[in-house]
N, C-alpha and C positions, 0 to 999 in steps of 0.2 A: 247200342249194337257194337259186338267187338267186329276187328278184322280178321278175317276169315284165318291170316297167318298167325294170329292171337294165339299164342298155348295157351290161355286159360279155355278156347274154345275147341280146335285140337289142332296138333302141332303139324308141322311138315312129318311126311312115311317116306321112308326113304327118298326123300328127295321131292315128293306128291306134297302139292296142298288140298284139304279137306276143298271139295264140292258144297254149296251150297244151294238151296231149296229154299223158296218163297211160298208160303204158303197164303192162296189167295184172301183176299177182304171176308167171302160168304164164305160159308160150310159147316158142316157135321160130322159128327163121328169120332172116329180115332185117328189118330197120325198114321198107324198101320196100314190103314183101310187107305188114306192118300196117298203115301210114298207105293203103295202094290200098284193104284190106279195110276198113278202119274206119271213112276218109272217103272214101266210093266218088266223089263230088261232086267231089271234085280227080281227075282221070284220073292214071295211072301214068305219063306222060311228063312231067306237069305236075309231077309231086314230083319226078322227075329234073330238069327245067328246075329247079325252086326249091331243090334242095340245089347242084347246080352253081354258082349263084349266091351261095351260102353262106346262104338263106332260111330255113332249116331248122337249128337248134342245140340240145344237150342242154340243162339245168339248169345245168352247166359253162362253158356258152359252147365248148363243140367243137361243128363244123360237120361235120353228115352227109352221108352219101355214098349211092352205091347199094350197096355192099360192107357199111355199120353192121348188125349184128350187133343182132337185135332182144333188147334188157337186161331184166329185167322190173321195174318199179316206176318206170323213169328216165322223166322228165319233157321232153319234148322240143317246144318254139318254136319257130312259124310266122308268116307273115303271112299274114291272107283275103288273099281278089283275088277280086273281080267282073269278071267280064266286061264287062259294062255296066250303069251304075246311073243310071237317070232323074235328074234334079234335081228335088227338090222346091219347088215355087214359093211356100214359102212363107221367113219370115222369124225368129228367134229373138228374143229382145230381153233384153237387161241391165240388170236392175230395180236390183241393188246390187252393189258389188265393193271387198273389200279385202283384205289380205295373207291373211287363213284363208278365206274363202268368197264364194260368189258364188251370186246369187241371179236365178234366169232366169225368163223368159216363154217357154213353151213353145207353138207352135202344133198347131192341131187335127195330125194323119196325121204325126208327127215323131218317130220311136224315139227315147228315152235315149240307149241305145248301140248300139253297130253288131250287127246281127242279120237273119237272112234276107235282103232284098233289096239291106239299108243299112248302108252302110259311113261313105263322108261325108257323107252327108245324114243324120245324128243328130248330137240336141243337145251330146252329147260332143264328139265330134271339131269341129265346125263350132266351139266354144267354145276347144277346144284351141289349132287353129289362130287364130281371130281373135284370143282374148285374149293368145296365145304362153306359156299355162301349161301345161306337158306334164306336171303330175303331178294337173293338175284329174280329178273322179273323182265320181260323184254319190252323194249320201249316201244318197238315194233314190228310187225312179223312180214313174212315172205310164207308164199303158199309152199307146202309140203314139197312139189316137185321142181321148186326154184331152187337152183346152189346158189353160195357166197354168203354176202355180209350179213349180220344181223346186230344192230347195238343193243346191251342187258345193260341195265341199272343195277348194279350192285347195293345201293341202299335206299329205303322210305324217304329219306330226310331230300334229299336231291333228283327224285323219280320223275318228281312235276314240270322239274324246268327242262331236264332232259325229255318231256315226252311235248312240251312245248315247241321244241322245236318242226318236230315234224306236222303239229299241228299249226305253229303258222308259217310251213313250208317253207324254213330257212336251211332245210338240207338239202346239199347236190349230192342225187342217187342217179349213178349210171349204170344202167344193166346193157349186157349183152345177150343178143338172140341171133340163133340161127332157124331161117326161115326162108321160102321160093323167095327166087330174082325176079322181079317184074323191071322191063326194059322203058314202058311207058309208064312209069310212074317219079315222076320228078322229086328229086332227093338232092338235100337236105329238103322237112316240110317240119312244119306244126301241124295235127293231127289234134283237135278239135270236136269232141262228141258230147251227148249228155250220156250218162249207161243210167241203167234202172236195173232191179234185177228181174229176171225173169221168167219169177217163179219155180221154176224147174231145176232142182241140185243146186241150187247156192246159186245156179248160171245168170251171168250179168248179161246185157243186152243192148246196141246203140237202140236210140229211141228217136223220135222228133225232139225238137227246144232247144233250151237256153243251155250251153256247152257247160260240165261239170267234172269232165275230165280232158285234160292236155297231156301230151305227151312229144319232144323232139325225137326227130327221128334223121338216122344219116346210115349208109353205109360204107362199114370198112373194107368190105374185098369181095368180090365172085369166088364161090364158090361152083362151079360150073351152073349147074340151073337153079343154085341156091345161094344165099349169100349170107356175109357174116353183118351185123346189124348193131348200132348204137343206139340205143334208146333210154332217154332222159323225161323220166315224167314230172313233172310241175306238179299234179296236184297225186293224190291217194286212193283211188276209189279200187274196192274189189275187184282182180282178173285185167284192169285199166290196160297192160301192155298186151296179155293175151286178145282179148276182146276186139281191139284197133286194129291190132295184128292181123286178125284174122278178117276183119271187116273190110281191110286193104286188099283181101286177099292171099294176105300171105301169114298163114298157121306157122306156128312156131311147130319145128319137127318135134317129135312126140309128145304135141298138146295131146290129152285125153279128154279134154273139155269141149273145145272151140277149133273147127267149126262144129264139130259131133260130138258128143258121150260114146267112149269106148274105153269100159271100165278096164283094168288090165286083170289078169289074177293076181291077190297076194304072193309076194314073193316073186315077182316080174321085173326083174330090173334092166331089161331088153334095150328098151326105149327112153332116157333120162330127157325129161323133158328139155330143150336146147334153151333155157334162161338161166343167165349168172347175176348176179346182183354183184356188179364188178366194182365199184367205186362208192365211199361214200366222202363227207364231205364238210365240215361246218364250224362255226366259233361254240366252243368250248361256253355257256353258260352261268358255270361255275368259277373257272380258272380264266375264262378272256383268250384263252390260247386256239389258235385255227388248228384242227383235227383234218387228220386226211388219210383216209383206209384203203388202201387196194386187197384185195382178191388173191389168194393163191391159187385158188381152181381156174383151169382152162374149161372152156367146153370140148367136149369132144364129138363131132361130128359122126354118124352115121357112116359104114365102110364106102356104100355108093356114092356120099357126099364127095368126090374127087375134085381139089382145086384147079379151076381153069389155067 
């Protein structure tokens, strides 16, 4: 099986890596008759238009047809396509860059990587293209309506030990949130939960048990009936500082998740969600060297928000 970034299998498109397709252990038919049922979102002329074009390839690098013979297990490469994708009017920015990693400023409403509505207008691809590194790849991601840090791996060869890090939690990530002031709630605290998800939109949820995500918590300043908020999570888990946040009590201003779903319209950039990913933090894996990232973005507060 090549890797997906393989040009023998197909190459980055502007900036996009080919999609990939697993085709289950059972089945019949044709490839056609799978990709119309599986991904109903592409129409059945549409995968005839993108195999004709040779858009569509095995793990092999052989280019399907409408005659392919559905295989079971075989792995078969795609490119999205959007019909049409807004621009988003906001800006990236490049904090550090050298031959292993690159170290970005992420704005508020900016996917990672391309998903649902966004193709080019995430920090990947947009990165791809400007900096001309086709095998940049992020080490780890921040949800769409989080600003700040994000570290990219600029090569295969050194990806594992940089994404080691985060997985055995030898990075200090501090985020800032602005969210309600609670007067009875004693701070500094460790916050303590198990989350699960909760079936619903991706939404995580505390639960009963054994604690699977931690997070410190302090605040920096009154902000009259709201305040401005340090939050250092220990472990990774999806939504972790939204979720806590909100289960304290206190929702980060312009969550659209937690404590309720209240989808905005596309193109609503009213309410930026109040989380920065301000700080990162760590020994250098490769070179031995301590790394240490701040944040050019501020949050910016809601007009009502008035400093006490």
């Amino acid at each position: 099986m090549h890797n997906p970034h393989d040009p023998r299998v197909l190459p980055l498109r502007e900036g996009v890596s080919p999609s990939c397709v697993v085709l289950p252990s059972t089945g019949t038919g044709s490839l056609l008759d799978f990709l119309a049922s599986r991904l109903p979102a592409v129409a059945r002329a549409d995968w005839l238009r993108r195999m004709a074009a040779g858009d569509v390839v095995d793990e092999h690098g052989l280019p399907a047809s409408a005659t392919t013979p559905f295989t079971p297990g075989l792995r078969y490469y795609y490119y999205r396509e959007l019909e049409h994708e807004a621009p988003l009017p906001f800006d990236e920015a490049v904090l550090y860059q050298d031959e292993r990693i690159v170290v970005a400023d992420k704005p508020h409403f900016m996917p990672v990587v391309p998903a649902g509505r966004y193709l080019q207008q995430t920090l990947l691809v947009r990165l791809r293209r400007r900096l001309n590194l086709p095998e940049l790849s992020p080490v780890h991601r921040i949800d769409a309506g989080t600003a700040g840090l994000v570290l990219l791996s600029v090569q295969r060869a050194t990806r594992g030990r940089y994404q080691a890090l985060f997985r055995e939690r030898t990075v200090r990530k501090i985020y800032e949130a602005i969210a309600p002031w609670r007067d009875d709630l004693p701070l500094p605290r460790v916050q303590q939960s198990r989350l699960e998800e909760s079936g619903h939109f991706f939404r995580m949820h505390e639960v009963p048990g054994v604690p699977n995500a931690v997070t410190r918590i302090d605040m920096i300043e009154r902000l009259g009936g709201y305040a401005r908020y340090r939050l250092e999570p220990v472990t990774g888990r999806r939504h972790q500082l939204r979720v806590q946040m909100a289960a304290l009590g206190l929702p980060l201003v312009g969550d659209t998740l937690y404590p309720e779903v209240n989808d905005p319209a596309p193109g609503d950039y009213s309410s930026p969600l109040q989380l920065l990913a301000q700080a990162l933090a760590f020994e250098d894996p490769v070179t031995g060297q301590h790394r240490q990232f701040a944040s050019g973005l501020r949050l910016r507060p809601l007009a009502g928000l008035a400093k006490a």
